[in-house]
N, C-alpha and C positions, 0 to 999 in steps of 0.2 A: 591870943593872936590867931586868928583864922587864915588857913590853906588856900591858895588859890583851887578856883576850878578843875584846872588839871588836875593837882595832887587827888581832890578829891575821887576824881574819875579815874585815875590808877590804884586809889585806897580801893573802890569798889569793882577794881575788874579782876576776875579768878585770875589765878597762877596756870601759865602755860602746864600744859604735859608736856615731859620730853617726847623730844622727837624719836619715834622707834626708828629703828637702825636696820636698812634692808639690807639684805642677803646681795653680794656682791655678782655682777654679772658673771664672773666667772665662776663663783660657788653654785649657781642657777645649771651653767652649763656638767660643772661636774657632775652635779645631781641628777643630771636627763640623762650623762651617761653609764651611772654608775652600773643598773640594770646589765646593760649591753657589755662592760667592761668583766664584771662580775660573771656573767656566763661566759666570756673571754678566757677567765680568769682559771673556770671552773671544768673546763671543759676541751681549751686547750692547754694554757701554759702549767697547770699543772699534771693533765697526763703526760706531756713534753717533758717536762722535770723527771716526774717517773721513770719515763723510758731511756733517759740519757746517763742517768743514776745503776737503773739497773742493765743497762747495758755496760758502762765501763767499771764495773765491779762485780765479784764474785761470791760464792757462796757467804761466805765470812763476810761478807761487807768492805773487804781492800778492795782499793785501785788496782782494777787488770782489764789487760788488754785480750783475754783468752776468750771471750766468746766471738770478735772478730774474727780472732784468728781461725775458731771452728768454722764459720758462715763463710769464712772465703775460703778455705779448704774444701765445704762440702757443698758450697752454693755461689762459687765465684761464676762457674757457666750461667746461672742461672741470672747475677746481675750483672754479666755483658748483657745477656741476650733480655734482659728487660727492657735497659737502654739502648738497644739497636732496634726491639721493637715497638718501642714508643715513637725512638725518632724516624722510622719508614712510616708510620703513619701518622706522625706531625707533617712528614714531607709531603704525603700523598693527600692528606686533606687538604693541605695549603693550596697546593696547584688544583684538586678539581676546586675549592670552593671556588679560586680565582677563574676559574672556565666557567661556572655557574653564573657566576655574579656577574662578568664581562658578556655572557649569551643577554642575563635578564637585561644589562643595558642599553646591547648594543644589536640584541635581534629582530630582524625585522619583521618575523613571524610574531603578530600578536598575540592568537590563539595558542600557539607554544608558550610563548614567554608567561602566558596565563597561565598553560597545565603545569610548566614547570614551577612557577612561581608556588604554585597549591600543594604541589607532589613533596620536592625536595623537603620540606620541613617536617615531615610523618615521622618518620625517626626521634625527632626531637623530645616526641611527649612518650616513648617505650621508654620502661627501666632496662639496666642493664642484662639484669637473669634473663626477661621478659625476651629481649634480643638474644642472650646464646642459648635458650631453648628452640628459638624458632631458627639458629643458624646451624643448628645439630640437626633438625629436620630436612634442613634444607641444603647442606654441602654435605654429608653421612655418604656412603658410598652407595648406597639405596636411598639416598632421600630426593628429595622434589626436583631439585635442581639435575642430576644424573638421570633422572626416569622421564623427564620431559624429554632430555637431550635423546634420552633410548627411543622415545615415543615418537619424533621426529624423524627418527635416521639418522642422526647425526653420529652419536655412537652406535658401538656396539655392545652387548652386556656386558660383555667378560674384558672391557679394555675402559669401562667405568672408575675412578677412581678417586674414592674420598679427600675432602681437604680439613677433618677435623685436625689439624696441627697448627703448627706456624703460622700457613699460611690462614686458616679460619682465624684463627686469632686477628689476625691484622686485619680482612675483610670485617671483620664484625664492629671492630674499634671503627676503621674508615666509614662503614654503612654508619655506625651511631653518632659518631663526632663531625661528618661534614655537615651535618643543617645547620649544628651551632656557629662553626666555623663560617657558613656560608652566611646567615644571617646577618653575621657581624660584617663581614666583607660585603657583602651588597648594600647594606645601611651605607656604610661610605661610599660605596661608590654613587649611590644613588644621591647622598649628597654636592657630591663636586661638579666646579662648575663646568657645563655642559659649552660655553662657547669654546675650550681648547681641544673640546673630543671633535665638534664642528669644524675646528679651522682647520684640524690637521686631516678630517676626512674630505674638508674641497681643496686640500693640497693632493690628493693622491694614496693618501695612509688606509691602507686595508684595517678592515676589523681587527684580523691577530698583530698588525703592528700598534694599533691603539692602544688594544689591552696589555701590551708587552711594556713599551715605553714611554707611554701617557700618563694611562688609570692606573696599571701595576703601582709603581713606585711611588705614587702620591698615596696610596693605601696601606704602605708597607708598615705605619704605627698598628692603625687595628689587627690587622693581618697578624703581627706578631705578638699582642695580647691575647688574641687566640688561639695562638701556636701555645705558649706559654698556657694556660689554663688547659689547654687541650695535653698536654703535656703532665701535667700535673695529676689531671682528672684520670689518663690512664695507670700513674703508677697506685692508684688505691682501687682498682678494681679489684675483685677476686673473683668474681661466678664466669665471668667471661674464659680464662684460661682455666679454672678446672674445671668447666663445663665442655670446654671442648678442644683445651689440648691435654690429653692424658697420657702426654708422653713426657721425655725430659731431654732437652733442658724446657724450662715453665716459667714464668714471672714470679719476685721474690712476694707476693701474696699467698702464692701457695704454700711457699715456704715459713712462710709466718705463719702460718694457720696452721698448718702441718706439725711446728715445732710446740706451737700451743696445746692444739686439741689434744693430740698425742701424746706428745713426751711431756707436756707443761714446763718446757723451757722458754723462762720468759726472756733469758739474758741474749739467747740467741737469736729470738724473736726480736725484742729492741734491737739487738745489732743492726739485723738488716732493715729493722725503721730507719734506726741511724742515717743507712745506708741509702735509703731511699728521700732522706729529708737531704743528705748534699748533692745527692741531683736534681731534686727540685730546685735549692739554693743555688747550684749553679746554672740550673738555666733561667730562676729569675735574676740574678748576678747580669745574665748576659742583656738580659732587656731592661735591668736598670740602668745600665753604661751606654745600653744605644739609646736611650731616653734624656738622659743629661748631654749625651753627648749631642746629641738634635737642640739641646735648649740652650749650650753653652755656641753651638753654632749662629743659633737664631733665624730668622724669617729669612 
């Protein structure tokens, strides 16, 4: 008995290959990011683990609270006065970027809004050292800034008087953090839209009332992500305050470097990591809550 034609033509067709089995969209994606995850991995959460370890523990390896207790004993001025000088010049970047940013928008001088637009961002591309060398030159009680003044008339020698301290500090931060800060605040501002900056100037609205209650507060997301990183980026300096405040009270950088190079206390050096990683966390704390809290508002 003979097969029909079909049977025949499936007797003579090969046997499929299984189908291979591709790698799932989302095993693809973990794969691209393992790289990035891995030097994550490598570079912060486990020096983090280190210094959280060896900071709330002691020689022995017990749970103790005693290297806090040394760092705020003999370095608690030191972390007010980091946080109070951090946050005078988040404050004072803030308000000039927003005076920058509100000139380039709303100046009518073109050939200004040109030099300043080229000028302000110089600072951007100096390193930190780069900047407290040339600010040690330049506020030193003989340096450039004091001797032009003498050259002038303005002062007189002997009533010349240096600002490597405090206040250099803060000048130096301000000089190097506002083009960042300004960058970001002029992008937005130069985004929005231009017919409510119009309507309220052929109602009568001066320039400083536009930038106050217009542009201001429609920019206050960027604005405060810069604040925020600008914040950030000051508490891990170190060459800036022992370059040029070599007095005390100093930023807890010095103090960490201090208790390293020198005595090789690592417990007390994490401490005031510790101590510098919950003011970081609470000032991003505060710009994750105004962030939900703008999205849970809505448009």
């Amino acid at each position: 008995m003979s097969g029909s034609p079909t049977d025949a033509r499936d007797a003579g067709r090969a046997p499929k290959a299984p189908a291979r089995r591709s790698l799932p969209q989302s095993g693809w994606s973990l794969l691209l990011l393992a790289p990035a995850l891995l030097l994550l991995a490598a570079l912060f959460v486990y020096p983090l683990a280190l210094s959280l370890v060896s900071a709330f523990t002691d020689e022995a390896g017990s749970l103790s609270f005693a290297s806090f207790g040394k760092v705020l004993e003999l370095y608690g001025g030191d972390v007010v006065f980091t946080g109070v000088v951090a946050l005078v010049v988040v404050a004072i970047t803030d308000i000039l970027a927003v005076a920058i940013g509100g000139y380039l928008i709303l100046g009518r001088s073109r050939s200004a809004v040109a030099i300043l637009r080229w000028l302000y961002r110089w600072p951007l591309f100096i390193p930190f050292v780069v900047a407290a060398q040339m600010m040690r030159s330049f506020l030193a009680k003989n340096g450039l800034m004091n001797n032009s003044l003498v050259a002038a008339g303005i002062l007189d020698p002997a009533s010349t008087v240096g600002f490597l301290d405090w206040r250099g500090v803060i000048i130096t931060f301000v000089w190097k953090q506002l083009p960042f800060v300004t960058l970001i605040v002029a992008g937005a501002m130069a985004s929005l839209d231009r017919s409510m900056i119009e309507a309220a100037r052929n109602l009568g609205a001066g320039r400083f009332r536009v930038l106050v209650e217009i542009i201001a507060p429609q920019v206050r997301g960027p604005l405060v992500v810069a604040s925020v990183l600008t914040f950030v980026t000051l508490l891990s300096v170190l060459s800036v305050p022992m370059m040029i405040n070599a007095g005390s009270p100093t930023m807890i950088t010095v103090d960490m470097a201090y208790r390293i190079t020198s005595l090789s206390d690592y417990g007390a050096a994490n401490a005031l990591g510790v101590i510098s990683y919950l003011m970081t966390a609470a000032v991003a704390w505060i710009y994750l809550r105004q962030g939900v809290g703008r999205r849970l508002e809505g448009p």
